[in-house]
N, C-alpha and C positions, 0 to 999 in steps of 0.2 A: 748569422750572428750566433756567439756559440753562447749554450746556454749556461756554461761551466765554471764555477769560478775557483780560482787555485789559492788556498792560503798555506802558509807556513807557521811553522813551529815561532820563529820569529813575529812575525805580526799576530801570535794569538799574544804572546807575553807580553808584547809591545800593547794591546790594547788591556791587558788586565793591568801591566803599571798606569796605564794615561787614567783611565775609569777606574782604579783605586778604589773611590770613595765611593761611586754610584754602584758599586759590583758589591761591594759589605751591605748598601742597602737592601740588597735583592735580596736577601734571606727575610729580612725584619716587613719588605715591601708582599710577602709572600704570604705573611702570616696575619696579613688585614682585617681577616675576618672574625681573630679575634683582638687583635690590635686596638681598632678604632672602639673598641668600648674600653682601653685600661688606655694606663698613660706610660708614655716610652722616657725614659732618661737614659741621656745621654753622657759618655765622658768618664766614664764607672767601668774603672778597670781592678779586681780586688773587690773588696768592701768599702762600703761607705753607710754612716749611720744618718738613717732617715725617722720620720720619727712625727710627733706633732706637743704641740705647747703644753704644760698641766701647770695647773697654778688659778687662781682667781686675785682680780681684781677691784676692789668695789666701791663706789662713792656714798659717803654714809653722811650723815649729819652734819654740821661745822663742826671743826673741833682744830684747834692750833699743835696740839698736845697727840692727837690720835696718830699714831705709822703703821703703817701695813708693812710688816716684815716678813711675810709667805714667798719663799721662794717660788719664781716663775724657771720651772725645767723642761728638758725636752725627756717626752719618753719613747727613748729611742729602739729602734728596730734596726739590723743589722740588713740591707741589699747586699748579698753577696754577686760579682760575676765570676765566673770559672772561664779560664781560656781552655778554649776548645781546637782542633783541628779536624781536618781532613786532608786525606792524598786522595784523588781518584785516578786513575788510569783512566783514560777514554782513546778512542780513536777521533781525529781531527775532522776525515772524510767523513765519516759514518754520520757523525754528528751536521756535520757542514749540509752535507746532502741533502736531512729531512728537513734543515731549517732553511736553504733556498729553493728544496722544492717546495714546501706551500708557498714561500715567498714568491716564488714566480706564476703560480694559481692564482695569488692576489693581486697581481699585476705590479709588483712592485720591482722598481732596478736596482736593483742590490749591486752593490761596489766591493771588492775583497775587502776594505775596512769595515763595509757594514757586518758582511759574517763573520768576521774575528770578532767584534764586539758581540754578536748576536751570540755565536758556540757559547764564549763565557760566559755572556749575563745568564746564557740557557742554565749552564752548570752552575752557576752562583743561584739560582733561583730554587733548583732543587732540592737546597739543605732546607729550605724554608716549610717543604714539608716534615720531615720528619720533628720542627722543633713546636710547628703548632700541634700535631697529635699528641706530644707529652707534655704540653704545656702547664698542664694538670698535674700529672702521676709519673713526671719525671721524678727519680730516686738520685741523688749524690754516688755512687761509688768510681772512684779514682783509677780502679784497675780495669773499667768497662771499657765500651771499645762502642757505646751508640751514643745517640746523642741524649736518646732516656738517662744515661749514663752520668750526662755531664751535670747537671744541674738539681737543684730541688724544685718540681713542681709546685703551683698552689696548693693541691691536695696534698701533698707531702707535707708541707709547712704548715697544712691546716692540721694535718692528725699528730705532729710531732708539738704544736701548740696545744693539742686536747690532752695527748701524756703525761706533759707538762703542769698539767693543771689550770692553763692560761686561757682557756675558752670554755667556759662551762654553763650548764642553764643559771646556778646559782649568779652566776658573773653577767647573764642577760646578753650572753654575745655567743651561745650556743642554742640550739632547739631541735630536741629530737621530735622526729614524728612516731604517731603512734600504730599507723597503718599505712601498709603501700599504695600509692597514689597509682591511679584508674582510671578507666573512662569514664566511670561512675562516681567519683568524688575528688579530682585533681582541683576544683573550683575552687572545692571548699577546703583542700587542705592549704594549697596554697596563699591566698586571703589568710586564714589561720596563722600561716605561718607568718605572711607578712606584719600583719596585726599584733602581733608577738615582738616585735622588733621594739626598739625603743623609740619614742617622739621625736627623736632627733633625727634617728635615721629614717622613718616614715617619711618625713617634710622632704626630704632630701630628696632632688632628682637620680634616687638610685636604680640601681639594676639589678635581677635577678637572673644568675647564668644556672639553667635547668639544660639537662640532655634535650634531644630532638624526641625522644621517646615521651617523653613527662609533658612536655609544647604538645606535643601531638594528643595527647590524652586532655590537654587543656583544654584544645580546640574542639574534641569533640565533645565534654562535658560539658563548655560555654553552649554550644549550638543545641545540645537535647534543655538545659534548662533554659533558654532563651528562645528558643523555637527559630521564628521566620524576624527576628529582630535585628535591624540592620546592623553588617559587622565589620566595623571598621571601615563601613566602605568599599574597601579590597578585598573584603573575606581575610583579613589578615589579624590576628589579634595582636598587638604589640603592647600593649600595658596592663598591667594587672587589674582583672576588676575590679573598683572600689577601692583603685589604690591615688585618683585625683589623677589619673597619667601622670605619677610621679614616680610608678616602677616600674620599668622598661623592662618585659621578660626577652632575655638571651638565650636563643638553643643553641646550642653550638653541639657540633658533630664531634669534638674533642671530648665533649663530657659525657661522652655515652657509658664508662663505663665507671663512671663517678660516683663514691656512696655519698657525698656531699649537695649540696645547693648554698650556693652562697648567692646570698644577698649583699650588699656594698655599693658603694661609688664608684664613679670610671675613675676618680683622682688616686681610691685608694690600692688600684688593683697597676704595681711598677713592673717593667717589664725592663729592666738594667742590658746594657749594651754600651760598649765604650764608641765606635765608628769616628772618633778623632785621632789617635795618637798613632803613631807607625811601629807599633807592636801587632799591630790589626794587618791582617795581608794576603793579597790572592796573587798567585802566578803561575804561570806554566810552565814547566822546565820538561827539557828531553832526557831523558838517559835510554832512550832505545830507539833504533832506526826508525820504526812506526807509529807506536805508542808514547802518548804525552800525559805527563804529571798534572793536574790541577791539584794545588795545594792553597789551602782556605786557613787562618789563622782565627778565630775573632772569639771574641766575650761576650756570655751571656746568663743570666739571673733571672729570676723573680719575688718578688715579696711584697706584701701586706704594707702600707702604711704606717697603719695602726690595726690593733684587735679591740678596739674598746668597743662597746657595744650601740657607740654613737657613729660609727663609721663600720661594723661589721655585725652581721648576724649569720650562721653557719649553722646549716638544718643537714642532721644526721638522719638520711632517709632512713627509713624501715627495715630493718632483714629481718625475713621470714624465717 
């Protein structure tokens, strides 16, 4: 039985039009980790203005005579998505090769349709890293050529909101720290920080996205003041001390090299993607005897919700 399977140029193109839909998700399916704590919107090609209600409403006394004439508006925030691209040149074989030889270590019988789908989804999956590393400190410019390039990060839009004037301590929706957080006082700066937030957002089941550096400094200042006191259970810390397990500390590997800490909601933290309309598109095309095109179309964003200091709070760590 031979162990070899032959694909063409044909059946790889042929399985990137049938899996369309499922091959755009690979990028966004890649980037999970920090995914599943913000929330995806779909359908957002361009801008679209997101936002949340301001206005009050109030039931006061009887009165036949009394109107509430306060306008109820939205204050809105601008989601932008940027269409992005890529060409890769790859080799079919080369590709084919490492992904049915594990397959065949795993005992699996792979069919020539399985490895055409498998090469692609392989190559659709790997844009997905380079858009969780900048998911941060992606910068806008139009003449770049990465995918840092394409879009504004969250810390982008955070520091371009402080220039601004729109995030400040006076505003209650900013907080500098006053010293670099340690193994020796992350407990207490963080608490601090948290504590600093507004009522609204404390109650909230929010989140705190800290580097792995600053989690790890957490972990070990929890354990020298806490001694042999059980932790979590797992030895894992997941919620901020004294925070009611209502703020879920986040490390993420992305934010390693973050001057920010942002506290928020999963609702408020959008991660813009269109993955409906057929402007969005991956294919293979040949233009040389051995080597095959993969070309990737799709749109992508991120933004804030709101900045109010009822749904954001943003700690300017320390520089020495």
């Amino acid at each position: 039985m031979s162990n070899q399977v032959v694909i063409t140029p044909v059946e790889l193109a042929a399985s990137a039009k049938k899996y369309r839909k499922d091959l755009l998700m690979m990028p966004v399916i890649g980037m999970e980790s920090s995914i599943k704590h913000m929330t995806l919107r779909t359908g957002i090609r361009g801008e679209e203005v997101v936002g949340e209600l301001d206005g009050t409403i109030e039931v006061g006394p009887y009165s036949e005579s009394r109107t509430d004439t306060d306008d109820v508006n939205i204050k809105g925030r601008t989601l932008t998505t940027y269409r992005g691209s890529v060409i890769k040149k790859f080799s079919p074989n080369s590709v084919a090769d490492s992904i049915y030889g594990s397959a065949v270590l795993s005992g699996e019988g792979l069919k020539s349709t399985d490895i055409t789908l498998k090469v692609v989804a392989f190559l659709a999956k790997k844009v997905s890293k380079a858009f969780n590393k900048s998911l941060w400190g992606a910068v806008r410019n139009a003449g770049g050529s990465t995918t840092a390039d394409l879009y504004n990060g969250f810390d982008t839009i955070t520091a371009t909101e402080i220039t601004a004037g729109n995030i400040t301590v006076a505003k209650a929706n900013r907080y500098d720290f006053d010293a670099a957080i340690t193994d020796n006082n992350a407990v207490r700066l963080l608490k601090k920080f948290h504590q600093s937030a507004s009522d609204e957002l404390q109650g909230e089941n929010c989140k705190m996205f800290i580097s792995k550096s600053i989690y790890n400094s957490y972990c070990t200042d929890y354990q020298q003041l806490n001694g042999a006191l059980p932790y979590n259970k797992e030895f894992k810390k997941t919620y901020l001390e004294g925070s009611d397990d209502c703020c879920e500390l986040v490390p993420l590997p992305n934010k390693k090299a973050s001057p920010f800490i942002h506290m928020t909601t999963q609702g408020n933290m959008l991660i813009g993607v269109d993955q409906m309309s057929q402007e969005e598109t991956i294919t293979v095309e040949k233009h040389h005897p051995l080597i095959l095109d993969f070309v990737m179309v799709m749109y992508f964003g991120t933004q804030f919700e709101s900045i109010s200091p009822e749904r954001l709070l943003v700690g300017k760590l320390f520089a020495a």
